[in-house]
C-alpha positions in Angstrom: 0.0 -76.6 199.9 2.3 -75.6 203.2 0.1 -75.9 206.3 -0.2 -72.4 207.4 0.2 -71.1 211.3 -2.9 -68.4 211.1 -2.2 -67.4 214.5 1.3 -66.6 213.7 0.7 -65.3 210.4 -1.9 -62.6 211.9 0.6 -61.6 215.0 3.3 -60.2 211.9 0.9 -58.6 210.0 -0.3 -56.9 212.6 2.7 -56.3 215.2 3.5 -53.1 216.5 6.0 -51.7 218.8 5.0 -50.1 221.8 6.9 -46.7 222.8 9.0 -46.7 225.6 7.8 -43.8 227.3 4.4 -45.9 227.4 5.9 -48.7 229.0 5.7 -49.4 232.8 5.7 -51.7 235.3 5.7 -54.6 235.9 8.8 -56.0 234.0 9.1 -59.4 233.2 10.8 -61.4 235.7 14.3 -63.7 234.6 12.5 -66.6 233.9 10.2 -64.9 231.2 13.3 -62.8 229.9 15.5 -66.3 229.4 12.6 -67.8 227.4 12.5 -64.6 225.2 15.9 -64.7 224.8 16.1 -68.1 223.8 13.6 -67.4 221.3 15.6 -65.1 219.5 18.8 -66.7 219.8 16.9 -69.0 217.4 17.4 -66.2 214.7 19.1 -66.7 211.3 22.8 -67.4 212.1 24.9 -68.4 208.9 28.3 -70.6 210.5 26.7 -70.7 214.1 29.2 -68.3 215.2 26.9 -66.5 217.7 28.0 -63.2 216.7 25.8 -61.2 219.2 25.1 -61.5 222.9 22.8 -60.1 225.7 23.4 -57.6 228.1 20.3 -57.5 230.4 19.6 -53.9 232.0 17.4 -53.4 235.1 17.5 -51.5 238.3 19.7 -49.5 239.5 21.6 -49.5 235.8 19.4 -47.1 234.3 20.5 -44.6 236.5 24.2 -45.2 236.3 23.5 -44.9 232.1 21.4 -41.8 232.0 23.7 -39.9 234.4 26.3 -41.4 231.3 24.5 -40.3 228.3 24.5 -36.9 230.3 28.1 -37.1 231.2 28.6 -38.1 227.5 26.6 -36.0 226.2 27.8 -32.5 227.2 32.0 -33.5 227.0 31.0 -33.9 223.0 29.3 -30.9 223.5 25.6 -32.3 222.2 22.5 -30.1 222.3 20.5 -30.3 225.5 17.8 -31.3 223.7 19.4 -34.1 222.2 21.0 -35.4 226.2 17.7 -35.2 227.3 15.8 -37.2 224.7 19.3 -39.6 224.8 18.8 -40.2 228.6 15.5 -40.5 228.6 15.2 -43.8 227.7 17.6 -44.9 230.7 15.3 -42.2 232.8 12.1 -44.3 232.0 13.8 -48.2 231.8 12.4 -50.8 233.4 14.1 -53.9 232.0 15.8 -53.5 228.5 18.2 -55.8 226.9 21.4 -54.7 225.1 21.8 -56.8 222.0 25.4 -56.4 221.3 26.7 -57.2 218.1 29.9 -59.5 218.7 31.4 -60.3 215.6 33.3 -63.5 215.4 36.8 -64.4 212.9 36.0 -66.5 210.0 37.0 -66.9 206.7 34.0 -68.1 205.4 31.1 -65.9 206.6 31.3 -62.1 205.9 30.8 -59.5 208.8 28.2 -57.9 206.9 26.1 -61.4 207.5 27.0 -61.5 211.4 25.9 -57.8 211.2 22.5 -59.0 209.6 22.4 -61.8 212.4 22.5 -59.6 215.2 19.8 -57.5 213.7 17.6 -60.4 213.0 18.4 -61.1 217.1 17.0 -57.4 218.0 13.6 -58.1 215.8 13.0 -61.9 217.0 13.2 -60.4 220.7 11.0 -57.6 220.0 8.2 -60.1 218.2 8.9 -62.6 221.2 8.3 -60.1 223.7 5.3 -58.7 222.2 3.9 -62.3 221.4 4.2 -62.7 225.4 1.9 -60.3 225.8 4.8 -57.6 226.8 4.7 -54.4 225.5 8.5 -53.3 224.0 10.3 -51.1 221.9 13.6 -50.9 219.8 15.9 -48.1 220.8 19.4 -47.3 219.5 20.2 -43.2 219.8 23.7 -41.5 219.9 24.9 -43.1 223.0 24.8 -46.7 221.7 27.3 -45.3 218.9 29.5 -43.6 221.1 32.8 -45.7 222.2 33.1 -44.2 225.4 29.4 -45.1 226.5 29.6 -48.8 225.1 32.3 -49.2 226.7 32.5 -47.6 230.2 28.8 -48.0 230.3 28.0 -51.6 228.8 31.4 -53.2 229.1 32.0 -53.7 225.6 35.5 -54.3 223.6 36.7 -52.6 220.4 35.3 -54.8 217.9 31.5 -55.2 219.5 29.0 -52.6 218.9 24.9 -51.7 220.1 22.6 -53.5 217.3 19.6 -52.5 219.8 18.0 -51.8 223.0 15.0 -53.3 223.3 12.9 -51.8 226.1 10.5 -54.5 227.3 7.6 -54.0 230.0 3.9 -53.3 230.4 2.1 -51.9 227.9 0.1 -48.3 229.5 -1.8 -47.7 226.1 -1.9 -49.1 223.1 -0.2 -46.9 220.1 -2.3 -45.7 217.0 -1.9 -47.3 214.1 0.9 -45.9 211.3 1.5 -45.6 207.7 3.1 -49.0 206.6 5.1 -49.0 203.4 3.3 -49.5 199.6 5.1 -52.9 199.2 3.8 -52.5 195.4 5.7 -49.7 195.0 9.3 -51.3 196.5 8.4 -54.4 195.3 10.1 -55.7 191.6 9.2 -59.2 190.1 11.7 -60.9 188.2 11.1 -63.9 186.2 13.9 -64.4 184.1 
């Protein structure tokens, strides 16, 4: 039999993120953000191409993005509703980190599989931050699709694009418990 990591085990099965709107200060300082980004940098990468990278967000930057999800928002004529919940997550920030996806030439490994790669990036820094103790969040919303904000806001080129934003900070209150999926039900055995 494998030798089982309990503690590990238990953390996954029972992981959950924390809103951002209950997150708050304190924020983890650079030295705690570096270790949680190296730990996800240890995610699933098929080729070692690296086809993601960080963009950390704190201070003032929040302010410069919501006033560009607002900016944004109204020139492609979006609900005010929709701005508002948009910039709200700039509004609130205290430290997030912008996982972009950066996809890298190759011949032999697929840009769906870098795709998948910066995806497994946004979840291993999620579960690394919460496994610190810090509450966090995965966020995405309108602006991370829009060109305009990715680039003008985030400094990204053509070819990158927003696989996350994860909102990391303190946890204010702990979130109820949710439905999870009926893994019998989307689960199908095959034997042969």
């Amino acid at each position: 039999m494998p030798q089982k990591n309990s503690d590990a085990l238990d953390f996954l099965l029972s992981r959950r993120s924390r809103p951002a709107k209950t997150l708050a200060a304190p924020a983890p300082d650079h030295e705690t953000v570096r270790m949680l980004l190296r730990a996800a940098a240890r995610s699933p990468d098929h080729g070692k191409l690296e086809p993601w990278r960080f963009i950390v967000l704190e201070g003032e930057a929040f302010a410069r993005l919501a006033d560009l999800v607002t900016e944004r928002g109204t020139a492609l004529g979006r609900e005010a509703a929709d701005i508002e919940k948009a910039r709200s997550q700039f509004d609130m920030g205290q430290l997030a980190v912008v996982v972009v996806e950066s996809p890298k030439p190759s011949g032999k490994i697929p840009a769906i599989e870098q795709t998948y790669s910066a995806g497994a990036v946004c979840l291993a820094l999620l579960n690394a931050a919460l496994a610190s103790g810090w509450g966090a969040n995965w966020l995405t919303g309108w602006p991370a699709h829009d060109a305009t904000f990715c680039r003008t806001g985030l400094g990204l080129s053509p070819e990158e694009r927003v696989a996350g934003i994860i909102h990391i900070a303190t946890e204010t209150t702990a979130p109820p418990e949710r439905p999870r999926p009926d893994v019998e039900a989307i689960t199908e055995w095959v034997s042969r």
